[in-house]
MARLOGU-406945 format. One line per 3 residues: for each residue x, y negated, z of C-alpha. Coordinates in steps of 0.001 Angstrom, whole numbers, plus 524288, in hexadecimal, padded with zeros to 5 digits. Each point is the difference from the previous one (the first is absolute). Layout:
// MARLOGU-406945
X:Y:Z  ...
This chain:
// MARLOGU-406945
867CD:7CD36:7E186  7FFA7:7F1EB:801E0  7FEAE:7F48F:7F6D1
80606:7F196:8025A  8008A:7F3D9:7F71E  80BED:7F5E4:802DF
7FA82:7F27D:7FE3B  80A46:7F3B2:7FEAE  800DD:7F4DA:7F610
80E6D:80134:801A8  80233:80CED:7F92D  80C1F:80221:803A6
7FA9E:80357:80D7D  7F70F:8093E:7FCEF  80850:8071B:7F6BA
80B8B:801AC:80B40  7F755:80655:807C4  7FAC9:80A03:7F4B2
80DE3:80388:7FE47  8068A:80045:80DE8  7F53E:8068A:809CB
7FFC5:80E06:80074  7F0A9:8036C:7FAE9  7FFFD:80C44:7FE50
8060D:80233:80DCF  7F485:7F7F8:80480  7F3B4:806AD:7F91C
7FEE4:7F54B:7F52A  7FD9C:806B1:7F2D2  7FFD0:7F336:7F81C
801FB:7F07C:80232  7FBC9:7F798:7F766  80551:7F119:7FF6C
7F69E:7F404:7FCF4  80418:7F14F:7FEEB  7F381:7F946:801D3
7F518:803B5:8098E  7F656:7FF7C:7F30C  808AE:80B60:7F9AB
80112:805D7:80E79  7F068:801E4:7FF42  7FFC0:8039D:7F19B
808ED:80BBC:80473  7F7F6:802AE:80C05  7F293:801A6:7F7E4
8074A:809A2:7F64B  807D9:807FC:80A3D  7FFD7:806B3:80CB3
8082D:7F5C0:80810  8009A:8048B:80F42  8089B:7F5FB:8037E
80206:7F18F:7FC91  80C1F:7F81B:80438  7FF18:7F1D3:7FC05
80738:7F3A1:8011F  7F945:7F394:805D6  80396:7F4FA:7F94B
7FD75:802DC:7F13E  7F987:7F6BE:7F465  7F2CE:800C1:7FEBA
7F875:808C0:80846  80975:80347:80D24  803A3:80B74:805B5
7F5D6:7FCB2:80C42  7F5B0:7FDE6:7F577  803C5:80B36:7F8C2
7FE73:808C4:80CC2  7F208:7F9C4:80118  7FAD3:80499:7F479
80542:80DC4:7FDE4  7FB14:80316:80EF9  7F267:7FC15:7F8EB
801F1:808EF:7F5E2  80643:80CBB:806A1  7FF88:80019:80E96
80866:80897:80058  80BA0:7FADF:7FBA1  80C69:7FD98:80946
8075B:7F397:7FFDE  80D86:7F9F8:80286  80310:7F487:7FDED
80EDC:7F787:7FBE1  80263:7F270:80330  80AF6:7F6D8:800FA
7F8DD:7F7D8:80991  7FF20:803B4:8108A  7F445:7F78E:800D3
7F7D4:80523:80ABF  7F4BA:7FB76:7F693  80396:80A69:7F600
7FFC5:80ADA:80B09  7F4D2:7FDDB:80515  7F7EC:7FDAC:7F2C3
80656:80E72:7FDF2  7F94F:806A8:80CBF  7F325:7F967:7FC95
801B3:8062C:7F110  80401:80CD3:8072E  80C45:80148:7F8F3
807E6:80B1B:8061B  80DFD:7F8B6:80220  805E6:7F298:7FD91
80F9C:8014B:7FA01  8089F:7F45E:7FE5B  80830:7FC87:7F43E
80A5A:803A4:7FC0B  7FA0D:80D6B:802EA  80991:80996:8075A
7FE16:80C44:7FAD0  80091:80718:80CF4  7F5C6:7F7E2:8048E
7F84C:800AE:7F4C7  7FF6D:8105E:7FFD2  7FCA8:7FF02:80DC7
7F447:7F73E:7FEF2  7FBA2:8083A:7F3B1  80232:80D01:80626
7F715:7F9DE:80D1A  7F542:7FEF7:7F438  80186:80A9A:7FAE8
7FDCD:80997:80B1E  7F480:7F590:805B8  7FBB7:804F5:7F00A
80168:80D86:800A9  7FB2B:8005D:80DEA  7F191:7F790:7FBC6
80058:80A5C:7F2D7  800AD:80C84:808AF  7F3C9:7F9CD:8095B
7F7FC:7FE1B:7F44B  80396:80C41:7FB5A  7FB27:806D5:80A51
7F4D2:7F784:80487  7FB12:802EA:7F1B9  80224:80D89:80195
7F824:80201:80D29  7F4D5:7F8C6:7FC00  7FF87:80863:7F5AE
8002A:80BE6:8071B  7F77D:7FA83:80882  7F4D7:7FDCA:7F53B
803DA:80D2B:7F87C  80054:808D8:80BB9  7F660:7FC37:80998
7F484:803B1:7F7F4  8058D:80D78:7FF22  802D0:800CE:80D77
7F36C:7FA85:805EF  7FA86:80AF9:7F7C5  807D6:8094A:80616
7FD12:7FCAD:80CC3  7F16D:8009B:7FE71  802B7:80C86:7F9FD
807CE:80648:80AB8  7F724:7FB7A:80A25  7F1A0:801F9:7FA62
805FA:80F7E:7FD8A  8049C:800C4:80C87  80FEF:7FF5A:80008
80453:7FD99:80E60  8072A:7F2AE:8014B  803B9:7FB28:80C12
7F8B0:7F2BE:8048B  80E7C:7F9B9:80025  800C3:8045C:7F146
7F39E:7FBFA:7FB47  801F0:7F2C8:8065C  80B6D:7FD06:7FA72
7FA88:803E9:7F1EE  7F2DB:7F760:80294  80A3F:7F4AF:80211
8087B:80280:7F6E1  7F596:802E5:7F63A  7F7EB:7F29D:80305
7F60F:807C9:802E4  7F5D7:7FA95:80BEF  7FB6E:808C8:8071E
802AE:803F0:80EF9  802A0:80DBF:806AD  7F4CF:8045A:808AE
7F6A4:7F688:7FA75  7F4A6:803AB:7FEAA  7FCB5:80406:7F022
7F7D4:80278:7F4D6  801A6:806A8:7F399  7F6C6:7FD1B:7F255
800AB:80849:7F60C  7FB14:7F88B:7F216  7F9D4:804FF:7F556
7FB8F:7F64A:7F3D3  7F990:8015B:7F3C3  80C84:7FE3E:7F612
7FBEF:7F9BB:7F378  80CC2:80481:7F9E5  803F0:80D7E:7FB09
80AB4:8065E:80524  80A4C:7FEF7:7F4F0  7FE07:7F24D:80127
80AEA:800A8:80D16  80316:7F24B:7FF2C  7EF20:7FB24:80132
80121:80A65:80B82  80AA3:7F933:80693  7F9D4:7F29A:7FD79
7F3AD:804D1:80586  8065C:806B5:80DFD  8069C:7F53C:80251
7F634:7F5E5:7FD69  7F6B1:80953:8096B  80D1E:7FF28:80B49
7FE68:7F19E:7FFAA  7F3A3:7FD1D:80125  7FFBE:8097C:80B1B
80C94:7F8C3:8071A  7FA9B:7F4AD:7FFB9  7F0E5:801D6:8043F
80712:80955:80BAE  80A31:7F64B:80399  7F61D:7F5DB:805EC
7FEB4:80B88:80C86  808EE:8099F:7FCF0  80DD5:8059C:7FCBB
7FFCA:8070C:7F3F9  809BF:80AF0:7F842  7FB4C:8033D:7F10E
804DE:8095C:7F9FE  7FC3F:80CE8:7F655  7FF42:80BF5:80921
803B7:80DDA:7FAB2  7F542:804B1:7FC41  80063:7F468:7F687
7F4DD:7F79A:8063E  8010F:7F2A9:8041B  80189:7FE6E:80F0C
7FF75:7F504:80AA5  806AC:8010D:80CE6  7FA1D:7F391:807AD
7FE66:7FCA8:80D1B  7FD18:7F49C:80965  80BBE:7F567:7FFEA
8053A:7FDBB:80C96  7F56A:7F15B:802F3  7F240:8085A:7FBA1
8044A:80B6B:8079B  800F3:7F846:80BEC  7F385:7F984:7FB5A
7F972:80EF2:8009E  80673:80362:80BDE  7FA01:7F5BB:80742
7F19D:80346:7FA66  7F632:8065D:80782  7FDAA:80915:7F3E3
80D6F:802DC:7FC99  7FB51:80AFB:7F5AD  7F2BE:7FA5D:7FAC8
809D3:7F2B5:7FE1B  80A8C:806B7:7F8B6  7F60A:807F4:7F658
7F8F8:7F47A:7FD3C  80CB9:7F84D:7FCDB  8021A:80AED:7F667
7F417:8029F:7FB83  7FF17:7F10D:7FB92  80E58:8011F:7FA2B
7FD18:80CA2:7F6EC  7F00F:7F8F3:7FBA0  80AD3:7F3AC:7FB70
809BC:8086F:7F850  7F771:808CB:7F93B  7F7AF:7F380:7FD7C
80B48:7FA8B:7F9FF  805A2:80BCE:7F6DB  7F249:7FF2A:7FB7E
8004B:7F1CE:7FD2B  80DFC:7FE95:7FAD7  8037A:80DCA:7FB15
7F27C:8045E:7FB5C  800E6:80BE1:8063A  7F8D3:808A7:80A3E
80947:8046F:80B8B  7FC44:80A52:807F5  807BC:7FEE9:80ECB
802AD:80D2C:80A1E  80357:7F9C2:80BCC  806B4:80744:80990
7FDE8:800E2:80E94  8080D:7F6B9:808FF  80D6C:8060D:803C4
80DE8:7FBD6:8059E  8093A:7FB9A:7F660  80886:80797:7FB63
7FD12:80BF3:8091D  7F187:80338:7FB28  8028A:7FC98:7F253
800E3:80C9C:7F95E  7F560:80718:804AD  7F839:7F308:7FE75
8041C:8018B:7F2B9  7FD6D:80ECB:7FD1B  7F166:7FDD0:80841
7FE3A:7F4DE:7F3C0  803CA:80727:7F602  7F7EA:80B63:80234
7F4AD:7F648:7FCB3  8054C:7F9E3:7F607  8015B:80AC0:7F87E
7F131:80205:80116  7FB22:7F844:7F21F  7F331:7FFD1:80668
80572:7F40F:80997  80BF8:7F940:7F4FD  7F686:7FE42:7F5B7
7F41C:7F978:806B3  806F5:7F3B0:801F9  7FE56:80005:80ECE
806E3:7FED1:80D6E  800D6:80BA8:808E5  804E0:7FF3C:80D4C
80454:80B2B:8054D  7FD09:7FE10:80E69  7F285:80010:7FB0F
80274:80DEE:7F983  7FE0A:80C47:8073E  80CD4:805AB:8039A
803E4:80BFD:7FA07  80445:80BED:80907  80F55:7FF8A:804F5
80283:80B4A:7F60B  7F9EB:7F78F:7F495  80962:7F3E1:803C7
80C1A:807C9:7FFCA  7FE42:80792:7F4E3  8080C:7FB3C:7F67C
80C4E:7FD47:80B67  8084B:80A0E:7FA89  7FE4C:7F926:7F1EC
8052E:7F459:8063B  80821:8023D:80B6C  81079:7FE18:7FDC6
80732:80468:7F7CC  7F5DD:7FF6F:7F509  7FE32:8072A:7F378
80649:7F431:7F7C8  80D5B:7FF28:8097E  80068:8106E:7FFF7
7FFC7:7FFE5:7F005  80920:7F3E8:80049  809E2:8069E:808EF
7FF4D:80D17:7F744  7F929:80826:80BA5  7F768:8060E:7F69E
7FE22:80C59:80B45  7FB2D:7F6FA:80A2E  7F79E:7F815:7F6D6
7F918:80CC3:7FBE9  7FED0:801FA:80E9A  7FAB7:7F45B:800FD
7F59E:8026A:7F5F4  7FE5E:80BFA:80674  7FD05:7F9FC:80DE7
7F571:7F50F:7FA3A  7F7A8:80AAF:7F97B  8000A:808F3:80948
7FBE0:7F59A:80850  7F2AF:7FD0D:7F65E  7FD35:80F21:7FFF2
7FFD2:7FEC0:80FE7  7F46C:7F67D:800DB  7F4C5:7FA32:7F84A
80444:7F6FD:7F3AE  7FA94:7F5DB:7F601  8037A:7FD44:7F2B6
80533:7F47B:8051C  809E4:8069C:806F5  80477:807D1:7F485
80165:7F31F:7F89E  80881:7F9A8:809B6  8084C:80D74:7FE77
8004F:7FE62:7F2EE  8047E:7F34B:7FEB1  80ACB:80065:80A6B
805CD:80BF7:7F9D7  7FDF6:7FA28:7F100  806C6:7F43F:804AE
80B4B:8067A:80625  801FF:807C9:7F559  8019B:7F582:7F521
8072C:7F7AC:80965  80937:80ACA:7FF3B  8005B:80349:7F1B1
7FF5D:7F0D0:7FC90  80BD3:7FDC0:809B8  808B8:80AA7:7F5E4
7F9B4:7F834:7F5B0  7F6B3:80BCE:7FC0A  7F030:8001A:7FEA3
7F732:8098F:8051E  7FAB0:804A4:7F1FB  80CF3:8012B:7FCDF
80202:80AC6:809EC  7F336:80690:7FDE1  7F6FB:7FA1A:7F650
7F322:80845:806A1  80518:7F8F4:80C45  7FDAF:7F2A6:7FA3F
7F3A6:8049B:7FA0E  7FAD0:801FA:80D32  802A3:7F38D:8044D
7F745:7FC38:7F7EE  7F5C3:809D1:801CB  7FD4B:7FE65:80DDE
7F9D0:80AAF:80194  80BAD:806FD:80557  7FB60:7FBE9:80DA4
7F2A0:806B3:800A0  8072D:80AC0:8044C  80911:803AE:80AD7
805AC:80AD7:7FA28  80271:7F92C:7F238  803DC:7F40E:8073B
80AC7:80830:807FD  804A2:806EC:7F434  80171:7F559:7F7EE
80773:7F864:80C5E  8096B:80C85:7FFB3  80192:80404:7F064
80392:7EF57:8001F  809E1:800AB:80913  80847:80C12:7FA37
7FE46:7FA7B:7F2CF  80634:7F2A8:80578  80987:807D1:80779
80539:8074E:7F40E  80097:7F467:7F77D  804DE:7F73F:808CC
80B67:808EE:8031F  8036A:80200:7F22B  7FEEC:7F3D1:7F93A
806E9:7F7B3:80BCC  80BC4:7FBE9:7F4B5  7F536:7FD28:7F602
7F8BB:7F77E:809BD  80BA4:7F6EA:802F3  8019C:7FE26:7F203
7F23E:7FB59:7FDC0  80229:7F7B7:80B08  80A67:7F889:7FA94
7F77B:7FD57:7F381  7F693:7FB90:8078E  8069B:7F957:8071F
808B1:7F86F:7F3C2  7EFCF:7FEE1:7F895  7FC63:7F7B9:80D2B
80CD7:7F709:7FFE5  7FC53:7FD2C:7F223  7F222:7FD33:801EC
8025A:7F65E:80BA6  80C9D:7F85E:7FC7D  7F921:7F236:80228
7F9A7:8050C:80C80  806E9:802C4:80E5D  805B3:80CD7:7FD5B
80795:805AA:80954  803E2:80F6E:8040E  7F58F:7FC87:80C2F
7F4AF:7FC04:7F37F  80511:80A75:7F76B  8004A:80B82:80B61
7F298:7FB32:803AF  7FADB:80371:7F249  804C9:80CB3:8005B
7FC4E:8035E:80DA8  80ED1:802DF:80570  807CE:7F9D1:80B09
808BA:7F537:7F9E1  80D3B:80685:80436  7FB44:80E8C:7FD57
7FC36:7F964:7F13B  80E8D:7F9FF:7FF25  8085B:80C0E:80379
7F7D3:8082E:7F444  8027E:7F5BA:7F716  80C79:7FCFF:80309
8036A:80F91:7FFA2  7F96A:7FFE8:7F3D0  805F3:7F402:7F60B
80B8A:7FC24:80AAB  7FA56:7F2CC:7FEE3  7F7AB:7F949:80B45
7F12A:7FBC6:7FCD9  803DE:7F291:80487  80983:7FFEB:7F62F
7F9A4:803EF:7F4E3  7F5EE:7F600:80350  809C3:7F59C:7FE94
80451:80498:7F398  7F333:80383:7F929  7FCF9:7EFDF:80473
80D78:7FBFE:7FB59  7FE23:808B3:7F2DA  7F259:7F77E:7FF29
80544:7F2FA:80395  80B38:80322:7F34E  7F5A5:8015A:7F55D
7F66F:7F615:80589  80CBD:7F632:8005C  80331:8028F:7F0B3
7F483:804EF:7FA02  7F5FD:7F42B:8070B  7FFE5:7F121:8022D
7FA38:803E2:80DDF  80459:7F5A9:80A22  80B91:80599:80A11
7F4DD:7FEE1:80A20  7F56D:805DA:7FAA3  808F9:80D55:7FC69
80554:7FE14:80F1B  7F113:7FF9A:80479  7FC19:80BD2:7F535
80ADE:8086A:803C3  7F942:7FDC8:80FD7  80A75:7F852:80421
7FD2F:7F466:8085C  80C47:7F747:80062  803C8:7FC5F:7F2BA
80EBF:7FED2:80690  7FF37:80E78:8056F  7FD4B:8041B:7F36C
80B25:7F911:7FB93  80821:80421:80845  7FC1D:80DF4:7FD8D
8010E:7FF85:7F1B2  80E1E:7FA6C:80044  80388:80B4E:809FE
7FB7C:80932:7F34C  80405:7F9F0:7F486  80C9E:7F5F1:804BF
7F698:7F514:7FC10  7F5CC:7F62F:8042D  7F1F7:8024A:7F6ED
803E2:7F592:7FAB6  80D92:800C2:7FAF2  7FB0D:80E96:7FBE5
7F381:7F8AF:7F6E8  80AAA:7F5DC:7FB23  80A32:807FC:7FCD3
């Protein structure tokens, strides 16, 4: 609703005009009168004014002047101005101020609602832009994190895209990289000072180790960071479009493009050293085609990776310096990999064809010759799909079967095949049968959870897209089971649980009306406002003076 302040010495003026225009009819919720521009800005700093219509010629400080300094002090603001003089003088000191119309006195009242109703919409119109400018840039810095991650995802395990799609994503994503360039993929292993429950020094530390990589890569090369699935740290980089041509042109177009890398990796792991204090161990993969070669790139990597022998030495293997392993050896774990995975079968509730898909990757390891590394990378996949699934019906693993979580701990479930394969089985009927039970039970813990996150992160940018994040479920699958569940929407209940905070910090503190807009995460002190009058009938202010 909108705000407007009447400004005229003569008072008779400005109270005609409270008392004959229609306000209501036009979207004003209050009007507030003012005989002097000084007690025109003295009601402007305590309320919420939207618009100001002003006479010129007033005692003191003038309407003009008057205009002046409130577009100083909130931008914002829309302005009409009243005068009794046609001098062409007035008008066009009025465009220069901005001022949205110029009215005549004696003001017609026709003429008047017309020019206000012009503001108005020019208001509502500049409100709604905002609105959703705001809004998409802050989708845009919530969601593309989560979807570059997806991407890499889907296309280091192989999902088929077509080039058109993955194009479109790369753009869309701000992601710089081209289809059918030629590629490399690093997969980085550091010494971590920091122990694991200490997630946030983690975090700190990965993405201190992505930067440093951007930006000794981005000299040469096009790079993608990201955290692969297997929950190492990855690089997708190749050539930008000038040093490319730059190779192409070389008489050594290989021995050029190694050493460019070569001298890129000696600089980054140099630096993590220098910076970071850390030792960081690099599998580089063979050079491929972007995106076509990138998942068996990937799977070639990993199966070195997982070898300790190579992450913990603190050294840089390239794999087209490694002997390739038979075509069997390569493709051995395909089937673990290969669409639709385990974790979209067990999402989906195909627990038959996920046990057939179990079924299908050991059978595949009993056919040929196989590492312990192998039955790690098993073992992981599987582990991860399965508390993806339990954590998405906000259930843990040792909650299902406590000797299950116990051997997640004792690794040395995967010295075996046959334990290995058991386990893998026994896991998935257990998660079947609970799963199936307990559905009703799960959507109740989700809304607690759910209602415990809101309250932690009130002065932070909550949103169903943050809060559905947290709890690993699509933002509109998250809203219909709440909404089915307390008939109220999350969006909603984050307004209120703010609104509920903004009450008690208004009569229990002496906190500024800024600094509770700012620690309730709003950014626009006048949003807020506007907000908390839409909840309570009231301005923060007329609620903390009342």
């Amino acid at each position: 609703m909108i705000e407007l302040l009447l400004v005229d010495d003569e008072a008779y003026v400005t109270l005609s005009l409270e008392k004959t225009i229609p306000w209501d009819e036009l979207g004003v919720s209050k009007v507030y009168r003012a005989e002097s521009a000084a007690e025109a800005l003295a009601i402007m700093e305590a309320g919420d004014i939207d618009i100001l219509v002003t006479d010129i010629r007033m005692p003191g400080m003038d309407g003009l002047q008057l205009i002046e300094q409130a577009k100083k002090l909130w931008p914002d603001l829309r302005c009409i101005l009243m005068t009794g003089y046609s001098d062409f003088q007035y008008a066009k000191k009025a465009l220069q101020l901005q001022a949205s119309d110029y009215i005549l006195k004696p003001v017609d009242d026709k003429e008047f609602v017309r020019s206000l109703m012009n503001t108005i919409e020019e208001l509502k119109v500049e409100w709604e832009q905002a609105e959703q400018y705001h809004q998409l840039v802050y989708n845009m810095k919530s969601e593309y994190g989560l979807l570059r991650r997806n991407l890499l995802h889907d296309l280091l395990l192989g999902r088929q895209l077509s080039d058109t799609t993955i194009g479109a994503k790369l753009a869309q994503y701000e992601i710089p990289l081209r289809l059918d360039a030629p590629s490399v993929i690093l997969l980085i292993q550091y010494s971590n000072p920091y122990d694991e429950s200490n997630r946030s020094s983690m975090e700190l530390m990965e993405y201190a180790v992505g930067n440093i990589g951007e930006e000794v890569f981005a000299e040469h090369m096009n790079v993608w960071y990201g955290k692969a699935p297997h929950n190492c740290l990855i690089f997708v980089a190749q050539p930008n479009e000038e040093q490319q041509r730059q190779l192409e042109f070389s008489p050594d177009y290989k021995g050029q493009r190694r050493e460019m890398l070569e001298q890129a990796v000696d600089v980054f792991r140099r630096q993590i050293s220098h910076f970071l204090r850390s030792e960081v161990s690099l599998i580089i993969s063979d050079w491929f085609s972007f995106p076509s070669g990138m998942a068996n790139a990937y799977r070639t990597g990993m199966s070195v990776y997982l070898s300790s022998a190579i992450h913990e030495s603190g050294i840089a293997v390239y794999l087209e310096n490694h002997q390739a392993e038979p075509e069997t050896r390569v493709n051995l774990m395909e089937a673990l990999y290969k669409p639709p995975t385990l974790i979209h079968l067990l999402e989906s509730k195909q627990w038959d064809t996920a046990l057939l898909k179990i079924d299908e990757v050991f059978g595949n390891l009993e056919q040929v010759k196989f590492s312990r590394e192998h039955l790690y990378e098993v073992f992981l996949s599987i582990t991860n799909a399965f508390m993806y699934t339990a954590h998405k019906q906000g259930q843990f693993i040792y909650e299902i079967d406590h000797a299950g979580f116990d051997m997640l701990l004792d690794h040395t479930v995967i010295h075996s095949l046959d334990k290995l394969r058991n386990w893998s089985t026994d896991m998935l009927e257990r998660l079947r049968t609970e799963l199936s039970s307990t559905e009703e039970y799960a959507k109740s813990s989700l809304v607690k959870q759910v209602q415990e996150l809101v309250s932690a992160s009130l002065g932070h940018d909550t949103s169903v897209k943050t809060i559905a994040d947290k709890v690993f479920l699509h933002p509109v699958y998250l809203s219909k089971i709440y909404k089915a569940q307390t008939g109220e929407s999350i969006s909603d209940y984050i307004t209120r649980m703010r609104m509920e905070r903004a009450h008690y910090l208004l009569k229990q503190t002496n906190k500024k009306i800024y600094e509770i807009t700012s620690e309730l995460g709003y950014q626009n002190p006048q949003y807020f406002s506007k907000i908390f009058r839409k909840h309570y009938g009231m301005t923060p202010q007329e609620f903390r003076d009342q």
